[in-house]
N, C-alpha and C positions, 0 to 999 in steps of 0.2 A: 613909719614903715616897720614892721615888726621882722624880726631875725628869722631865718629860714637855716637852721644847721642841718649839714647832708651828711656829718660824717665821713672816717675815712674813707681813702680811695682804692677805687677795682683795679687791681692789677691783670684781671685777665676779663676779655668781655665775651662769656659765652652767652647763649639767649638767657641762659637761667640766672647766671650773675648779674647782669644789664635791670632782670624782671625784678631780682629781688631789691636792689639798687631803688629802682623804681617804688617797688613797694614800701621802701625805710623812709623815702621823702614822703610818701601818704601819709606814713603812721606821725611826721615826724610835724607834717603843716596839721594832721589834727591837735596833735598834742599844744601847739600854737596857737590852735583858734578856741581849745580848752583853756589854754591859759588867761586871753584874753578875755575869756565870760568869766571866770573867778575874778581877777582883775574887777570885771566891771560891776559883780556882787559886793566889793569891797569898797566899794566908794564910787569909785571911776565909771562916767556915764557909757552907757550901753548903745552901740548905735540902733539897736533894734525896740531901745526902748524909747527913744524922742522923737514922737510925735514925725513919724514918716520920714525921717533922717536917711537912715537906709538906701530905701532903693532912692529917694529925692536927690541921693548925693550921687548913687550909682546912675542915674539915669545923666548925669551932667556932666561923665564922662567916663572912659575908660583907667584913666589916671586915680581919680576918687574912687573905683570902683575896686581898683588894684593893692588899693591905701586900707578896705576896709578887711578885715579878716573873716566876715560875715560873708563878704563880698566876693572876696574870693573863694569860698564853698561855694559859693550858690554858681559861680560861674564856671567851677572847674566840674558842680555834676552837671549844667547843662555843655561843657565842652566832654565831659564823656559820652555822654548821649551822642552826641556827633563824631566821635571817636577821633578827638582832634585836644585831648586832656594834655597830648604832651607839650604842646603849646602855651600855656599858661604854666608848668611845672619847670619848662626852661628855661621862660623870662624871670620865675622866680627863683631858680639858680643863679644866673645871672647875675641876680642883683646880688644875693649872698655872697658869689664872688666877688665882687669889688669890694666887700668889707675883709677879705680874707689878709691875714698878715703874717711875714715871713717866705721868703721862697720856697720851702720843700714845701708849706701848707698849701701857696698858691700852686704849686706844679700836681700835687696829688688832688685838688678839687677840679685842675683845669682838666688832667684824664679823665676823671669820673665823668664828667660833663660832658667832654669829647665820646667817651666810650655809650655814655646812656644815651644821649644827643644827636649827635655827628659822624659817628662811622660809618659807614657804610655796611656794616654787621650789627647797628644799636638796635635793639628789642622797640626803642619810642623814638624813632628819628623823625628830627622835625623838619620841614622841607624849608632849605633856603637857597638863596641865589649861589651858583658854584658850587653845589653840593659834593659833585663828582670828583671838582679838584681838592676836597679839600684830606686834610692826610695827618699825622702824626708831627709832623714837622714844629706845626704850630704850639705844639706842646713845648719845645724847649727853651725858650726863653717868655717864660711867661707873665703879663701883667696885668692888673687890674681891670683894664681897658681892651680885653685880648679881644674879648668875644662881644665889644658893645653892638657892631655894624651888624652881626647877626643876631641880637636881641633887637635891635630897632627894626629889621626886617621882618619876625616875628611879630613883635607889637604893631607896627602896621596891618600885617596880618590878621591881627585880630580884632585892632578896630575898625577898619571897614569891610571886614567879612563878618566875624563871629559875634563879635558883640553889638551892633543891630539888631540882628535875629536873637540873639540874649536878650535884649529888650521889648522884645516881642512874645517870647517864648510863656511857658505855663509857669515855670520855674519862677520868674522873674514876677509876674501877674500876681499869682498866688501868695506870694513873700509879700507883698506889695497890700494885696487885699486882708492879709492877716494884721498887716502894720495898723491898715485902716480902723478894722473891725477891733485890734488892741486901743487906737486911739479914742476912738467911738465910746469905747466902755468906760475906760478912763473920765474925760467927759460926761458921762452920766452918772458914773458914781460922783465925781466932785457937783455937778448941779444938785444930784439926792442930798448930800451933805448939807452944802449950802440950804436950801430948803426946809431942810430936820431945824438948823439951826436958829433960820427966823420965824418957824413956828412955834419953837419953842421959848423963845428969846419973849 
């Protein structure tokens, strides 16, 4: 699982603060899915480059698909498209929370969360069970574990709603048949090879 850092916490959530919040976790999962393709220039295999790995592993579940940083773009612009992006951006908070250490760290990522997320004034609030009740409260004794019951209800959420129809979608296909068509060539240039070499031989 690759790290997801969000940066300090909003102290006040007006729409614009909440939006730009929002926007710093986009620039911040690109700069992660950047890192990982230097990364995988540097030695380390590419999922997009073995032989159908990609969508083969995203197709076998939501979990692998969540694990791939490929995978994750590809999924979060077909959940903009359905304008349901903030769903995959808070399970991926989430998780970054549980890695968080120290108390003032975990109390200033658990508002950010709350205030992007859960308020009832959030700019990308994601729908879960008990919405209405939920409040400031839960902010002050905060732990790694605070906000699991509402990432599970989430991820359920988007396995069997969202990511079916991700697996259907163009998004997905397309990725899929580029893998193809890379493997394909691959394949033919090693057959030409082969070939050059026992007719020369």
């Amino acid at each position: 699982m690759y790290t997801w850092n969000f940066g300090k916490s909003t102290e006040l959530c007006s729409p614009y603060v909440c939006e730009a919040s929002v926007l710093r976790w986009h620039l911040v999962l690109s700069r992660n899915t950047l890192t990982a393709e230097i990364n995988d220039s540097e030695g380390h295999p590419s999922s997009s480059r073995q032989s159908l790995k990609g969508t083969s592993e995203w197709a076998t579940s939501l979990e692998n698909l969540l694990e791939d940083p490929e995978g994750v773009k590809r999924f979060r612009e077909f959940l903009k498209k359905e304008f349901s992006e903030e769903n995959v951006l808070f399970w991926l908070a989430c998780e970054e929370f549980k890695k968080t250490q120290g108390k003032k760290q975990m109390r200033e990522k658990a508002k950010e969360i709350y205030m992007t997320f859960l308020s009832n004034k959030a700019s990308s609030q994601v729908n879960v069970e008990g919405q209405s009740r939920l409040n400031e409260t839960i902010l002050e004794t905060p732990h790694p574990l605070m906000f699991q019951k509402l990432q599970d209800q989430i991820f359920n959420l988007m396995k069997y709603d969202s990511y079916s129809r991700f697996l259907k979608s163009d998004i997905f296909l397309n990725h899929k048949k580029s893998e193809e068509q890379e493997e394909n060539s691959s394949e033919a240039q090693t057959a030409a090879k082969r070939a050059s070499r026992i007719y020369n031989t």
